[in-house]
C-alpha positions, 0 to 999 in steps of 0.5 A: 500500500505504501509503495503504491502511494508513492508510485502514485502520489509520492514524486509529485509530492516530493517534487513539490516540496524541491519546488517550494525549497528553491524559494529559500534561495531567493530574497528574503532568505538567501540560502543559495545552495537550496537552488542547486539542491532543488534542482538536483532533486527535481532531474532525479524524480523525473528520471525513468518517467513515462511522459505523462507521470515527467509532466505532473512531476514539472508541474508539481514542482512548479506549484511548489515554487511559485506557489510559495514564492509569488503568493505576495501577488494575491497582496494587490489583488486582494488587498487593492483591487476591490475584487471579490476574495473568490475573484482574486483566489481564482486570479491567484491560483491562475497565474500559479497554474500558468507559470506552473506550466512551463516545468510541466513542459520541461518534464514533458520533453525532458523524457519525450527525448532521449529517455533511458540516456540520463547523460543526454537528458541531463546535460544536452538537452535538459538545460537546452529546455530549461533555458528554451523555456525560461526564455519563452516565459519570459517573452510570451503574453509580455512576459514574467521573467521573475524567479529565475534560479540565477537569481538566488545566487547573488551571494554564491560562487556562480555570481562572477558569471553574470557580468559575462553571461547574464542571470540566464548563464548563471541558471545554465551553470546551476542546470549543468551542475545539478544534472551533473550529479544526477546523471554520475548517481544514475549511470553510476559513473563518475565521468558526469562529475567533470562537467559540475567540476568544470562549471565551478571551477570556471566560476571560481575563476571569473569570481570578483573579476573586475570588468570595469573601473570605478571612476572616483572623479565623477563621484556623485552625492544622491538623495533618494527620498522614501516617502512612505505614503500609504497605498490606500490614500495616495490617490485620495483628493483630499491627500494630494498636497499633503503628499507633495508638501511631504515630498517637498519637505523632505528634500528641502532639507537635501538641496545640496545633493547632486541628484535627488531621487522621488519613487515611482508616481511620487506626484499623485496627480497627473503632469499635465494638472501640475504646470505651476508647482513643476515649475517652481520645483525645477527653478528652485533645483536649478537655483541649488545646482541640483537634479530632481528625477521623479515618477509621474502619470501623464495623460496626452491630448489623445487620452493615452496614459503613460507611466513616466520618469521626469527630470527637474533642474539642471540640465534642464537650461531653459526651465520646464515647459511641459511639451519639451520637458525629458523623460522616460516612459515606461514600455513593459507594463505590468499586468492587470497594473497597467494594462488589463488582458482580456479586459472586455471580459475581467473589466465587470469583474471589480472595480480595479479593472475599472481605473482610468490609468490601468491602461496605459501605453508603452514607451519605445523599448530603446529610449536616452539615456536621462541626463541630469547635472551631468551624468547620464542614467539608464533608467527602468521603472517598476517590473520592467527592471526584470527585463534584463535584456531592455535595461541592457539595450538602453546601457551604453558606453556614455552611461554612469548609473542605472535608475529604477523607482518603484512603489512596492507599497502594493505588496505590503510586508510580503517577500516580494519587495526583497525579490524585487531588490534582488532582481535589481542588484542582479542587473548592476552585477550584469551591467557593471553599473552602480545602482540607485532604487527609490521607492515608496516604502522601501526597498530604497537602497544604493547598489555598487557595481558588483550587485551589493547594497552598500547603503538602504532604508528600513522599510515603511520609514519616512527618510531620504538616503544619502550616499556618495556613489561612483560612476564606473567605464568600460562595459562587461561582456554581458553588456556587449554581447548579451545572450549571444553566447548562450544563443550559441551554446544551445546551438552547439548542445543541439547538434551535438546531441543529434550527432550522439544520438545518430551514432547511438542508433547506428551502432545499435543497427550494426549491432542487430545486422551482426546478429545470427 
């Protein structure tokens, strides 16, 4: 009885557990080596599988993960979005069962292909799959790219990969290392080992690497303003010029800073409603020598929302006026946020999906850098921070700093801010560009071009961080080529699996040809 419960229901709920125990290797927690194990552990259950039973062992490692490690999604919908609670649980349960989909996948092929050959499985086509599939969910229905398992290792070994390969190399590594070890335990061979070995001792070797220089000369003082306004009274009429006489306070007291950064859509109200008090704003900060960046709504004459970074004061010579004032719009949106899929269907379902501005329009993918008192900032606002491609596209050689502005306020005291923290330090790591995040409520922090916070607000305080920050020259590898190179290694894996497995079945047909 017991050993047709596991047959049957065993693995699956094993692999739930591999799933829910990578979480662990993510922010808050940061236990690196959980991701390793997690995935060492999932290749092994999935191993002499029929299609059917690798697919529910995909998708229950799935649930494990993104179950426990994007529940905070439920915060917004349930807490903000005025739905039903039996609406935002379907809506949850959703979005789980959908990113859940992608393991069920991965299983499904992973012994579609090659199955009984472990070391194909394992460390030809299995990582070629995962990335293949990491790669999908992060582009398919405008993508959710978030728990990559590179993610979790800022901290680890493999961190010296990124600025070479990316987040998506540093998963490719973990992948490589974790099949490794499956394939030595299955084949009961050590000769599968040398792959992890290489792997880490590879990693080892570009770890700490430095990539490009810390320019001392054009160090900048920043003044990142965390103004801790809670998400249910920032829209309020009633709170609008208590929140910007906040704002104002609180940077009226750092006018000596540099550059002075406020969140994502500090003003709560549109730009175009503002003309008067962006003016004065923006002659004050000239009158000081200094930059105000801040997130700001705006609406065109066509109706078209946009979800913007404006800049105030210098290098803005001529004052603002507000049809030639600089800034960056936001191009990836985040779903039922800022653009509501299936909206003709979702929209009579709660007030949420009734705003006016959750549907907004893009921004073009590659925008200027922003300029502001002489440096130049790759800029991304929010989610779009986890699109590692675009924030790498709108790097180049001229950039000083990497900016994104966030209101992290929808997601309460959950995980998500941390992960959000984390998958912004992995973008300074990738890019080799010092970091400054503003948020609402936090995590307001500095990051240095390894991908560390050297300096951070507590959350759900009022205060500004001040920081002194250096630019850095010269661009990583990863910046150059971006995932050229693991376009390549895919390229290769597969070739070269088709060539072994050729060989495989030609040597079992001249074996069959010999036979009496």
């Amino acid at each position: 009885m017991n050993k047709a419960f596991f047959i049957s229901l065993g693995r699956p709920l094993l692999a739930a557990f591999a799933g829910a125990l990578a979480t662990l290797s993510f922010a808050p927690y940061n236990i690196w080596l959980l991701a390793p194990a997690s995935l060492t552990l999932f290749f092994w259950l999935l191993l002499n599988q029929s299609i059917k039973r690798s697919a529910l062992i995909g998708f229950s490692w799935g649930l494990g993960l993104f179950g426990t490690g994007i529940s905070w999604v439920h915060v917004s919908i349930d807490t903000f979005g005025g739905m039903p609670k039996i609406a935002s649980v379907f809506l949850m349960v959703s979005l789980i069962s959908y990113l859940a989909l992608y393991p069920l996948i991965f299983g499904a092929l992973f012994n579609r292909f090659n199955q009984g050959r472990p070391f194909y499985q394992l460390l030809l086509s299995g990582p070629v799959l995962w990335l293949l599939l990491d790669w999908l969910r992060g582009w398919a229905f405008t993508g959710f790219p978030w728990l990559w398992m590179g993610y979790g290792q800022l901290n680890s070994p493999f961190s010296g990969l990124a600025p070479i390969l990316g987040v998506e190399g540093i998963t490719l590594a973990l992948v490589l290392i974790s099949a490794g070890i499956v394939a030595a335990i299955s084949d009961r061979n050590w000769k599968p080992l040398m792959v992890p070995a290489l792997v880490i001792g590879l990693s080892l070797l570009v770890h700490g690497a430095q990539w490009v220089t810390p320019n001392s000369d054009k160090t900048v003082d920043v003044a990142l303003v965390q103004g801790n306004v809670p998400q249910e009274l920032k829209w309020l009429p009633s709170e609008r010029w208590p929140t910007l006489m906040k704002y104002i306070d609180l940077t009226r007291e750092n006018w000596d800073a540099d550059i002075i950064v406020w969140p994502e859509a500090a003003i709560p109200a549109l730009e175009a409603h503002l003309p008067s008090f962006l003016q004065n704003l923006d002659e004050v900060a000239r009158e000081n020598n200094s930059t105000v960046i801040t997130g700001v709504l705006d609406q065109k004459e066509n109706g078209e929302f946009f979800n913007n970074i404006l800049t105030l004061g210098q290098n803005n010579d001529n004052g603002y006026d507000y049809d030639n004032a600089t800034r960056y719009s936001k191009h990836h949106l985040l779903p039922f946020g800022e653009f509501v899929p299936f909206g003709d269907l979702l929209r009579p379902i709660a007030p949420f999906f009734n705003l006016p501005m959750s549907s907004f329009s893009r921004g073009d993918f590659v925008q200027p850098n922003l300029e502001a008192n002489g440096y130049s900032i790759a800029p991304a606002l929010c989610y779009e921070v986890a699109f590692s491609e675009q924030v790498r596209q709108n790097v180049n050689v001229d950039t000083d700093l990497l900016l994104t502005l966030s209101n992290d306020a929808w997601f309460g005291t959950s995980i998500g801010p941390f992960q959000h923290m984390e998958i912004a330090q992995m973008r300074s790591l990738e890019l080799g560009k010092p970091l400054l995040r503003a948020t609402n409520t936090g995590v307001t922090a500095v990051v240095d071009h390894m991908g560390h916070i050297t300096k951070q607000i507590p959350q759900f305080e009022t205060a500004v961080l001040r920081a002194k920050v250096t630019p850095t020259d010269g661009l990583t590898p990863y910046t150059s080529l971006g995932s050229w190179p693991l376009y390549g290694y895919v390229l290769w894996s597969l070739a070269l699996s088709m060539i072994l497995i050729r060989r495989q079945r030609g040597g079992f047909r001249e074996t069959q040809t010999e036979q009496p």
